[in-house]
N, C-alpha and C positions, 0 to 999 in steps of 0.2 A: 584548593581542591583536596577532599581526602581519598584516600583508596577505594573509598565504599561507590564514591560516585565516577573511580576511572575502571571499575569492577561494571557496573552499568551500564560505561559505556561502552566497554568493549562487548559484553555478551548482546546487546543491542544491536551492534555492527558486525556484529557471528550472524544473528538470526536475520538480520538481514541481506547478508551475504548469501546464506542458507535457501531463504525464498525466492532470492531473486535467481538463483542457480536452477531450483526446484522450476519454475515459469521458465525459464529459458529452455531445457532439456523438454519439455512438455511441447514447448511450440517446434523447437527442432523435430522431433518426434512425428511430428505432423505434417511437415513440409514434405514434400517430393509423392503425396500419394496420386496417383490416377484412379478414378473414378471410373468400373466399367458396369453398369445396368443393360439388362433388360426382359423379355418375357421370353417363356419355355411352353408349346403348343403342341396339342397332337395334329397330326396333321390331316388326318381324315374326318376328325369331328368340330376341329379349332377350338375345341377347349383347351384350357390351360392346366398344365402338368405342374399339378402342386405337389413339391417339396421333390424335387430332380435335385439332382448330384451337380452343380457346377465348379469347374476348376479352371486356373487361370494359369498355363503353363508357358515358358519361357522359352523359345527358337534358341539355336538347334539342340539342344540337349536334354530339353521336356522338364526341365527343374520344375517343381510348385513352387508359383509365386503367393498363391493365393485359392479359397475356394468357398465354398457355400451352399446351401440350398434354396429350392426356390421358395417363396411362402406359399399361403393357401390360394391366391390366385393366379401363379406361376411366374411371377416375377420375383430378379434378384436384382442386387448392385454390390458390388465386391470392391475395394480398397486397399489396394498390394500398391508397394512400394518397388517399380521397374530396376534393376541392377543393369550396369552398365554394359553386358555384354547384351544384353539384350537390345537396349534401345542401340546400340551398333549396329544390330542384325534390323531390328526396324521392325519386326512382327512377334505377335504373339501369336497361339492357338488357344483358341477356350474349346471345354471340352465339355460336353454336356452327357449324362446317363441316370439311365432309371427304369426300374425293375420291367420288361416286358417292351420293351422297348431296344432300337436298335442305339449306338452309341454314336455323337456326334460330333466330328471336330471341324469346331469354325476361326476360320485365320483371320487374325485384326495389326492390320498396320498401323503402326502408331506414329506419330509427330514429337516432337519436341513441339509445337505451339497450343496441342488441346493437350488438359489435365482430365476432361470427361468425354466418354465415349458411349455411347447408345446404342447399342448392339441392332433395337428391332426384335421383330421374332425373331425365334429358334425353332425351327422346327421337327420333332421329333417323329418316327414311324414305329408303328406297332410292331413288335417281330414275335411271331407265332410256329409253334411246334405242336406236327402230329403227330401223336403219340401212338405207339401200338397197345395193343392189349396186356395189361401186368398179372401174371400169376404168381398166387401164393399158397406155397406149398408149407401144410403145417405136420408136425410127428409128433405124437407121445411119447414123454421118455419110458425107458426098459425100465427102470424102479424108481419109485418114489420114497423118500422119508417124512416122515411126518414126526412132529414133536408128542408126545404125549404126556400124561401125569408124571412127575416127580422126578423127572428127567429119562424118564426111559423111553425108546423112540421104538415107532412101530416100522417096521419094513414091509411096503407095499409090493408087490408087482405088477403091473399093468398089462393088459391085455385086452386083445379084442377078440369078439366071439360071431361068427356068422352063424347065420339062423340061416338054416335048409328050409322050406317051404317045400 
């Protein structure tokens, strides 16, 4: 053998080593996720509240684990990786919001035996404000400048004039 072909064979067994490291981190990467979906409602007309705020926070200390919105016909599904103190504690809260609307926190206990959980609706309530009457109170400034020809600036005053009848 000459060098030319133990030069081959090693860069061969690099790029092999290489890929097969590349594939293994990728699937590591992927294990351990729970899968949590499901639909976002109003609840006085049962439509579905498309593109709601959800989030997927962690007992007792409210960490984000995860979050999303919902699509155009008010479903989500979220894919957060549980940390250990959590699944101790055994619950999660998802936490659902969206403009005009009141905010909503629903509790999910979790298992060690399911990786997917199916929430169901959610159900969201309108929350409405009445407002009083807004006044807008406008002034004229006391002088104006105005630019004129060739740089020289004209000085206005302003003023208001009542008409006696």
């Amino acid at each position: 053998m000459n060098i030319d072909s133990h030069i081959y064979s090693f860069q061969y067994r690099l790029i092999t080593c290489y890929v097969l490291l590349l594939i293994s981190l990728t699937v590591f990467a992927q294990s351990g996720k729970e899968r949590f979906s499901g639909r976002v409602i109003d609840t006085e007309t049962y439509q579905p509240v498309p593109f709601a705020t959800v989030r997927l926070l962690a007992l007792p200390d409210s960490t984000l684990l995860g979050g999303g919105a919902t699509d155009a016909i008010g479903k989500f599904q979220l894919s957060v990786s549980i940390p250990n103190h959590a699944i101790k504690a055994k619950s999660l809260l998802l936490q659902v919001s969206y403009v005009g609307y009141k905010q909503v926190f629903h509790p999910i206990s979790i298992s060690s035996k399911s990786s997917s959980y199916e929430l169901g609706d959610i159900n969201l309530t309108q929350e409405s404000y009445a407002l009083d009457e807004a006044v807008v109170v406008g002034q004229a400034p006391m002088a104006v400048t105005e630019g004129g020809y060739n740089g020289i600036q004209r000085f206005c005053l302003s003023y208001s004039r009542r008409l006696n009848a």
